[in-house]
C-alpha positions in Angstrom: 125.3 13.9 50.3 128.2 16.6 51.1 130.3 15.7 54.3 132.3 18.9 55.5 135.2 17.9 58.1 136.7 19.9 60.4 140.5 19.4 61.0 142.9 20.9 63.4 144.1 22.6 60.2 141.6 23.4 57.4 138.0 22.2 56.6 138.0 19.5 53.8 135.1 18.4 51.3 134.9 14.8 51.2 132.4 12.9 49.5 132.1 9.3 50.5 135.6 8.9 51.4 137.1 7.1 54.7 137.3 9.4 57.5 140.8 9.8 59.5 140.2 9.5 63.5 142.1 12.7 63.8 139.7 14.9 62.8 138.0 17.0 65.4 134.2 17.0 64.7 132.0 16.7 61.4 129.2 19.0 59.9 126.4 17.4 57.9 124.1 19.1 57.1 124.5 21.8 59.3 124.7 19.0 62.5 127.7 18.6 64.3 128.5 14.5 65.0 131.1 12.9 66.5 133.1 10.1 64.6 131.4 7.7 65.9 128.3 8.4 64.7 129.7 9.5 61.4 131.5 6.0 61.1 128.1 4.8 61.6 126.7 6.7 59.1 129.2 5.8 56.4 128.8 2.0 57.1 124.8 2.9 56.3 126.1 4.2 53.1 128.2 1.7 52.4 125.7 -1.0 53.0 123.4 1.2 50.9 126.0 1.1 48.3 126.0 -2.7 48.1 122.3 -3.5 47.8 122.0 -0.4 45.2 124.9 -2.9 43.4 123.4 -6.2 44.0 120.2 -4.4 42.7 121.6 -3.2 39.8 123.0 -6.6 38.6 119.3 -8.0 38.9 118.1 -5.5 36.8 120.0 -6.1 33.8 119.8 -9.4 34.2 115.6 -8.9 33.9 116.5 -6.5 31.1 118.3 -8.7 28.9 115.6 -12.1 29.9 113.0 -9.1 29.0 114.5 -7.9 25.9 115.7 -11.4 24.6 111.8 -12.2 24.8 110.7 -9.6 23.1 113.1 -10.1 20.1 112.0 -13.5 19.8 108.0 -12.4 20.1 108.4 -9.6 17.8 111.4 -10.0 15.4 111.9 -13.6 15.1 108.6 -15.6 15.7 106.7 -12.1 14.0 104.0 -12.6 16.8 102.6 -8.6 16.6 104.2 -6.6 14.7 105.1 -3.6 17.4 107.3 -0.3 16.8 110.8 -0.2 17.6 109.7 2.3 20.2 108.9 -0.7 22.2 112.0 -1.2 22.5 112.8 2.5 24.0 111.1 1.4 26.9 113.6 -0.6 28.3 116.0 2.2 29.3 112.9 3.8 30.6 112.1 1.4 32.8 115.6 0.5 33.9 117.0 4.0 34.7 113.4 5.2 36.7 113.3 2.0 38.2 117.1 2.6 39.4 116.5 5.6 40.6 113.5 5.3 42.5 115.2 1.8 44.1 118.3 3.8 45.3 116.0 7.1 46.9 113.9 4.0 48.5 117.3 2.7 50.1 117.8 6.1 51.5 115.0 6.5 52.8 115.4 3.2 54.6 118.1 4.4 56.3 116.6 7.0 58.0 114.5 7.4 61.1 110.9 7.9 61.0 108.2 7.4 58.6 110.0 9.4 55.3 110.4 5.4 54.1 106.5 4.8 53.8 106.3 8.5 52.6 108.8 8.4 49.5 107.7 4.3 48.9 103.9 5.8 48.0 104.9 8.8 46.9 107.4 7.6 44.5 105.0 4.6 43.3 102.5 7.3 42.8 104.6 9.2 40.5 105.9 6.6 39.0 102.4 5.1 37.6 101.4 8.7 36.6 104.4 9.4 35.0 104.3 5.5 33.0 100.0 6.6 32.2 101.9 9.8 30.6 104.2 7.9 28.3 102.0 5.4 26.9 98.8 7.6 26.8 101.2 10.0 24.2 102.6 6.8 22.9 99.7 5.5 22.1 97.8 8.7 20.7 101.4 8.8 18.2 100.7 4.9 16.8 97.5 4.4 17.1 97.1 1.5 14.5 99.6 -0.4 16.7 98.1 0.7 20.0 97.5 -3.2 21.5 101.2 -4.3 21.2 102.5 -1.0 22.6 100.0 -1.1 25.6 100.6 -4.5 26.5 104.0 -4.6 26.2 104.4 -1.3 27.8 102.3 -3.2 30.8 104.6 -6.5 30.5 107.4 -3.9 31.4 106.0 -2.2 34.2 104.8 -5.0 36.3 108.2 -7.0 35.8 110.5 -4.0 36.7 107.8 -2.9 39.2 107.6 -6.4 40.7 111.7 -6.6 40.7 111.9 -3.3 42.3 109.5 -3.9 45.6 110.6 -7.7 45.9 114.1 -5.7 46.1 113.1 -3.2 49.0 111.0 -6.0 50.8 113.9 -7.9 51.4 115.7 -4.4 52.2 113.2 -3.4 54.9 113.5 -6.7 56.6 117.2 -7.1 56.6 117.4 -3.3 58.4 118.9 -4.1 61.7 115.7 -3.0 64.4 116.6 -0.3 66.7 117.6 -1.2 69.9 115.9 0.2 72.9 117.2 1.7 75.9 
């Protein structure tokens, strides 16, 4: 998000920066809001900022409990012998999931119903697009086909289930709106 200030003096770009109380007015997005609001909406961000971060630490920490499993099944204990492409799914998972967890938190922020929206929407796309992958991926190794699906399917649930556990606890610690 771009924040363009207005100063007595000259118009500044700032991105995600403290504001100083002596500028004038602010233009986001084409609005005009006084600093108040805009300190507002820069707490929003930074509170944002810190679940996104608390988020992120969760995730590797699944990703290397994950990964540390599947090196035992597959390399150590030699319980199906699976592609090293299972092992490309990792980053997959961790960088869609990231990104769909910080657009969710967003969208949390704002007013309205764009939070169910982008939720469904963004689960939707996000089970087409993981069909995509291992439909190709399983077409490519076919003899292997059973230890790429399931573990392909051990991934998704775990970073899926991580990821709305996440934005439930999100949602609910929103402060409510309060009415006039």
């Amino acid at each position: 998000m771009a924040f363009f200030v207005a100063s007595p003096t000259k118009w500044q770009y700032l991105v995600g920066l403290k504001f100083p109380k002596h500028f004038c007015f602010i233009i986001i997005a084409n609005r005009f809001y006084e600093p108040a609001i805009i300190y507002t909406l820069m707490e929003q961000m930074e509170q944002v900022s810190a679940q996104f971060n608390k988020f992120i630490i969760t995730l590797s920490i699944l990703t290397v409990i994950l990964l540390t499993l599947f090196i035992v099944a597959f390399e150590v204990a030699h319980i199906a012998d699976a592609p090293k492409l299972v092992y490309g799914f990792f980053p997959y998972f961790f960088i869609l999931t990231a990104f769909i967890h910080h657009t969710l938190l967003k969208a949390n922020q704002q007013k309205g119903n764009q939070f169910v929206n982008k939720f469904s929407g963004l689960l939707g796309i996000k089970m087409f697009l993981s069909a995509g992958v291992i439909g190709v991926c399983a077409y490519i190794y076919k003899e292997q086909m059973n230890q790429i699906v399931i573990s392909f399917l051990i991934l998704y649930f775990s970073y899926t289930g991580v990821e709305i556990t996440a934005i439930n606890k999100a949602v609910r610690s929103k402060p409510k709106p309060e009415s006039e």
